[in-house]
C-alpha positions as CSV (number, residue, x, y, z in Angstrom):
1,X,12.1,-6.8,-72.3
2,X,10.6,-7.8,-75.8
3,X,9.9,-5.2,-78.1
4,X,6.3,-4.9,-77.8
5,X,5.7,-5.0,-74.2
6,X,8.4,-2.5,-74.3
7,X,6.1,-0.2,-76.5
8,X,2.8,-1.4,-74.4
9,X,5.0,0.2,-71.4
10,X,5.9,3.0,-72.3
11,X,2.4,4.2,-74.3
12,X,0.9,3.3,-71.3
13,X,3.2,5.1,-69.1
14,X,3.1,8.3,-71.3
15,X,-0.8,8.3,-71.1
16,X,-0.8,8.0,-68.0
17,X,1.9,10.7,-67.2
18,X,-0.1,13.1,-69.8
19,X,-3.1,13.0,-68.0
20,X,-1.9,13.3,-64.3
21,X,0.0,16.3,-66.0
22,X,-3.5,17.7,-67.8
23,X,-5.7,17.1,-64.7
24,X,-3.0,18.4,-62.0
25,X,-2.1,21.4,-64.6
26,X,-5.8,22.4,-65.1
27,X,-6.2,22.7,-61.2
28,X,-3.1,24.2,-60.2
29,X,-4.2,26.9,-63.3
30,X,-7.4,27.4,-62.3
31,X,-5.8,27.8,-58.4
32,X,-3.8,30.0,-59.2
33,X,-6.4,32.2,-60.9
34,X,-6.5,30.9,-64.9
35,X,-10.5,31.4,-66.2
36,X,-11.6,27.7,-66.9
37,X,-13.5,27.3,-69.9
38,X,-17.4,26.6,-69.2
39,X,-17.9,22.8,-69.6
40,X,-14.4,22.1,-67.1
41,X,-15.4,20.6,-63.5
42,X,-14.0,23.7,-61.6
43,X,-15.5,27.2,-61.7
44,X,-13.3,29.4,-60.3
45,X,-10.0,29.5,-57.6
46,X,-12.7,28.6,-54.6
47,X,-14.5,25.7,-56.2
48,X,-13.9,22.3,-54.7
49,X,-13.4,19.3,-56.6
50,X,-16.5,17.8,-54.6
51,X,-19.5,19.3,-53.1
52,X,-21.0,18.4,-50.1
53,X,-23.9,17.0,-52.0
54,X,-22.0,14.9,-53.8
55,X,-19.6,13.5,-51.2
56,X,-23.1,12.8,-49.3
57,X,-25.0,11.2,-52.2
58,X,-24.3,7.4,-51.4
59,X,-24.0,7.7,-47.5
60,X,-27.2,6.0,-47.7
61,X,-26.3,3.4,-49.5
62,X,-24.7,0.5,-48.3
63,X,-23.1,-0.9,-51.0
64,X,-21.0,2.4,-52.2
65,X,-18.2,2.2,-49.4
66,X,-17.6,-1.4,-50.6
67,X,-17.4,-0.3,-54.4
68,X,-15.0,2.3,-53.8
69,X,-12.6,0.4,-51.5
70,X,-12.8,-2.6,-54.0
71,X,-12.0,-0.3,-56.8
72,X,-9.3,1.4,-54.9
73,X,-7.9,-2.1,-54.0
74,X,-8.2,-3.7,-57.8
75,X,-6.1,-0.4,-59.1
76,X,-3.6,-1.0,-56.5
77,X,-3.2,-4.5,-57.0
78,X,-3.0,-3.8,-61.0
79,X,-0.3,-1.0,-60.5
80,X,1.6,-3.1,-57.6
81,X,1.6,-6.3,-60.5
82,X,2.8,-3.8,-63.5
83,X,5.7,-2.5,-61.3
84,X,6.6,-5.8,-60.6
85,X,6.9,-6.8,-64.2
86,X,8.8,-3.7,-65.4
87,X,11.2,-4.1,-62.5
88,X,11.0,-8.3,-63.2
89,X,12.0,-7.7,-67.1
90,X,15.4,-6.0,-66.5
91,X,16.9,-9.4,-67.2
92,X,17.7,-9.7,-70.8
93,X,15.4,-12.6,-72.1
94,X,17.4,-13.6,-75.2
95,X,20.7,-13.0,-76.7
96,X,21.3,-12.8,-80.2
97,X,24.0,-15.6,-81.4
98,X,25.8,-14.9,-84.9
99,X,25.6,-18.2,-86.2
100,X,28.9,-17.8,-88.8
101,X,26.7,-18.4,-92.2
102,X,24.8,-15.2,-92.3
103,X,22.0,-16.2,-90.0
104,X,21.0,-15.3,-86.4
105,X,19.4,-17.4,-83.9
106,X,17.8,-16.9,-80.3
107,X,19.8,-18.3,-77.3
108,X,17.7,-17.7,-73.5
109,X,19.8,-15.2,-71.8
110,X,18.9,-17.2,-68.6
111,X,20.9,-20.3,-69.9
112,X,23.7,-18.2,-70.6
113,X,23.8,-16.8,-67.2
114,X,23.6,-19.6,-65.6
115,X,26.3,-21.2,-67.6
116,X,28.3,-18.5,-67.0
117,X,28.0,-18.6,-63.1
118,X,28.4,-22.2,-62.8
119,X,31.8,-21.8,-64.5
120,X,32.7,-19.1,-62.5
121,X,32.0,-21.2,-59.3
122,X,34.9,-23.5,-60.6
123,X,37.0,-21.0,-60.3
124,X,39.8,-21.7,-57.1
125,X,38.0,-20.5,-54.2
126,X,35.0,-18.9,-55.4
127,X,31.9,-20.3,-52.7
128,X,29.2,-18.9,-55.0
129,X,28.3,-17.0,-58.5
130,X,25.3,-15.1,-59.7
131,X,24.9,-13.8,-62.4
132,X,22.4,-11.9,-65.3
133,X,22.6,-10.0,-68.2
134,X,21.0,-7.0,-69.2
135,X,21.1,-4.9,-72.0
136,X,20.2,-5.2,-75.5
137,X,19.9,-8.9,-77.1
138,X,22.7,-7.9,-79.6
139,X,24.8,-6.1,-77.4
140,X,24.6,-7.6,-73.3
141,X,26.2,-6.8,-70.6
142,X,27.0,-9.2,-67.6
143,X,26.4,-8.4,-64.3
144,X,28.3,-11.2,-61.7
145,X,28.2,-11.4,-58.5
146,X,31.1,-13.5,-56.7
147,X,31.1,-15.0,-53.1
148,X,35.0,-15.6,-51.9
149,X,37.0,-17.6,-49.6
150,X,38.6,-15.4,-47.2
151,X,42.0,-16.8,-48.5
152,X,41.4,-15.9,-51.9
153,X,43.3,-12.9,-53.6
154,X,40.2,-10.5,-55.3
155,X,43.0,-9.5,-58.2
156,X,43.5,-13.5,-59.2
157,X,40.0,-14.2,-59.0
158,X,38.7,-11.1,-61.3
159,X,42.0,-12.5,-63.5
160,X,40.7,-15.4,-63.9
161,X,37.0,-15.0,-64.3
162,X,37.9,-12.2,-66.8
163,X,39.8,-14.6,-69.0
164,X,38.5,-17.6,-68.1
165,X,34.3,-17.5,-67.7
166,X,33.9,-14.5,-69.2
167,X,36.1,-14.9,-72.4
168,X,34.3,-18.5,-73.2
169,X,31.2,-17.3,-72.9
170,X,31.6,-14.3,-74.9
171,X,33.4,-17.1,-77.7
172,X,30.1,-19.9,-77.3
173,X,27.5,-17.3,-77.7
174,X,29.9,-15.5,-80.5
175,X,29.6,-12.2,-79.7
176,X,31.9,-9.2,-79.9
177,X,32.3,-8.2,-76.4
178,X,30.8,-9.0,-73.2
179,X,30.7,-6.2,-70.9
180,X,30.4,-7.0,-67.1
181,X,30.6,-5.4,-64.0
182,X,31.6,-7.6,-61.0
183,X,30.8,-7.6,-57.3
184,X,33.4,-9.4,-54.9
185,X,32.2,-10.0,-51.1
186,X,33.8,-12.6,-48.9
187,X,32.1,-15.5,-46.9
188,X,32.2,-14.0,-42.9
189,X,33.8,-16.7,-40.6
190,X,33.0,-16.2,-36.6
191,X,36.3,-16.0,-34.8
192,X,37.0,-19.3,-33.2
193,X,38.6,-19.5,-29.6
194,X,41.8,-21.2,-29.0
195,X,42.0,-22.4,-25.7
């Protein structure tokens, strides 16, 4: 996630939390018996958040009920589409490449992980790699995901993808380590019948 939507997120999320906190804090004080000062919404313990007059006042109306459920709906859309970006940026978006003369420069951490898997699905008897990196863009982490022949020894495989994928890409992108964590499953074959 890039620095400033990083901030944007968590301001936002800390607003958020501090008034939920405030609002639910205030009525859960004043519930349980804490005087209110005279301009706050609730009077005393007994006090409702709305009256009967003002849970009446737009029954009339026929455009209220459509307000309110379009409102709800637009809030729950907007929160739906921010989870979905913070859960969407856990990818690491750029890696940063020591370029050997004192400068730096930006390398898509999507083209590294996709390098990375296709040379891991070279590897004898792998069916299928995924891969993506998280972490920090000076420090990432690989997280690979390997689909195996059933004839394939796990222990040879990790070997080899260890030294093999993992070790040239941690040399191309020239970084100090490359941290991964790997997940072997095996492709599922139907038993056949011999007759």
């Amino acid at each position: 996630m890039r620095p400033v939507l990083r901030i944007v997120n968590r301001v936002l999320t800390g607003v958020i939390g501090l008034v939920l906190l405030v609002g639910g804090g205030s009525v859960l004080a004043v519930g349980l018996g804490a005087r209110p000062p005279s301009w706050w919404i609730h009077r005393g313990r007994h006090d409702v958040l709305l009256t009967t007059a003002e849970r009446t006042r737009w029954r009339e109306t026929g455009w209220w009920w459509p307000a309110v459920l379009a409102g709800l709906a637009v809030l729950f859309l907007l929160a739906l589409w921010w989870l979905a970006a913070v859960l969407r940026r856990r990818r690491l978006a750029e890696v940063l490449v020591d370029t050997g003369d004192g400068e730096t420069a930006l390398l898509r951490g999507r083209a590294l992980a996709d390098v990375l898997a296709a040379d891991a699905e070279q590897l004898d008897g792998v069916t299928r790699a995924q891969t993506r990196l998280t972490g920090r863009c000076d420090a990432p982490a690989a997280h690979v995901r390997l689909l195996l022949e059933p004839y394939v020894d796990p222990r040879t495989t990790l070997n080899a993808l260890t030294t093999e994928s993992l070790t040239r890409a941690r040399d191309s992108a020239n970084l100090q380590s490359l941290p991964a964590e790997v997940r072997l499953s095996s492709v599922k074959y139907r038993a056949e019948r011999v007759s």
